[in-house]
N, C-alpha and C positions, 0 to 999 in steps of 0.2 A: 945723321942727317943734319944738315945746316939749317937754320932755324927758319922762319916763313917771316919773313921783314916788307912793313907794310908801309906806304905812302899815299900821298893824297888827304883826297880829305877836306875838311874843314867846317865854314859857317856861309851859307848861300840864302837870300829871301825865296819868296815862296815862287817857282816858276824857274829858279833857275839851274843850272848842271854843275854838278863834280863828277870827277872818276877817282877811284881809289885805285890802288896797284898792289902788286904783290910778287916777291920773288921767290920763284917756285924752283929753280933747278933744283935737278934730284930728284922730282916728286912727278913726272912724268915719264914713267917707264911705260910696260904695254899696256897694263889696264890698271888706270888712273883715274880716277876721280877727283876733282878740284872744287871747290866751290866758296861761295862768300855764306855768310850769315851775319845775322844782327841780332842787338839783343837793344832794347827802348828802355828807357826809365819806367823801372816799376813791371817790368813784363819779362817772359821770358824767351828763350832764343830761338830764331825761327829762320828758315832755309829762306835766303832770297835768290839764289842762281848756280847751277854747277854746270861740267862741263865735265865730258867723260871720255875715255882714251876710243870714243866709239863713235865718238862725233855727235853723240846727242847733248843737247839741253835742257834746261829745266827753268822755270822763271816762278816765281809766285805769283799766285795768279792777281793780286791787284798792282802788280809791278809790271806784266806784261804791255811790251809797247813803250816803253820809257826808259828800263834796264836793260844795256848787253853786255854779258860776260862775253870776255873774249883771251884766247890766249894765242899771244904772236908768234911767230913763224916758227924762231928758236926753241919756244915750248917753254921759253924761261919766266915770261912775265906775264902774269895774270892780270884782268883787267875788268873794272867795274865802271861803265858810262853811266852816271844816272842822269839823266833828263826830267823836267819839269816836276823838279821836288816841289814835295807839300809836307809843312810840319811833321806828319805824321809818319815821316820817312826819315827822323831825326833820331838816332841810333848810334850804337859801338859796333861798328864794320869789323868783320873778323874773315878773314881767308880760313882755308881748311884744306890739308890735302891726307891721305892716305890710299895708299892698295886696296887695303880692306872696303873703303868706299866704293870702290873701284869693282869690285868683285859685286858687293851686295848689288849693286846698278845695274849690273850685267845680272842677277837673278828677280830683281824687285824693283828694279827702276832708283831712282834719288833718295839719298836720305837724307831727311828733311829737318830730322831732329838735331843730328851731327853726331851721332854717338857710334858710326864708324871710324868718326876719325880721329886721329890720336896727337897727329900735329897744327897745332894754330897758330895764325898771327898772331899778334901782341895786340891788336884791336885798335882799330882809331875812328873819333868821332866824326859825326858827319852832323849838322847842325842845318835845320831848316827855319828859317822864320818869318813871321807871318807879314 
């Protein structure tokens, strides 16, 4: 598999947007699962959005309304719009794909921890400040 290579990103004040990206060929056959996670200073790693070979989503729920995962036409590049960041949204963005995600979703919905998936990006920071 070709590694999950990530972009975007960066350092935003409080109120304003990044999208982060992610290249996913490969990793969308028929039941896929894709998703971002983050992991904060001092905290650990937590589901903020996937996106599954079924068409469903998933959002965290104080992220809903401000975050959309999105994957374009080709299926090749993943995508995080975040809107009206707050400090508290200041994290190591990590993409995530697997089959096996893919699978559990179709029997139990998102996994939110990430421990179906076995491929990750390389992680890149997103910086919010006040």
């Amino acid at each position: 598999q070709e590694p999950l290579v990530q972009s975007g990103g960066g350092s935003v004040q409080t109120g304003g947007s990044l999208r982060v990206s992610c290249e996913v060929s490969g990793y969308t056959g028929s039941r896929y699962c894709i998703g971002w996670f983050r992991q904060a200073p001092g905290k650990g790693r937590e589901g903020v959005a996937t996106i599954a070979s079924n068409g469903k989503t998933y959002y965290a729920e104080s992220l809903k309304g401000r975050f959309t995962i999105s994957l374009d036409n080709s299926k090749n590049t993943l995508q995080l719009q975040m809107n009206t960041l707050i400090p508290e949204n200041t994290a190591m963005y990590y993409c995530a794909a697997d089959d096996r995600a893919g699978d559990y979703e179709l029997e139990y919905g998102p996994d939110l921890e990430g421990s179906h998936y076995e491929y990750w990006g390389q992680g890149i920071l997103v910086t919010v400040s006040s």
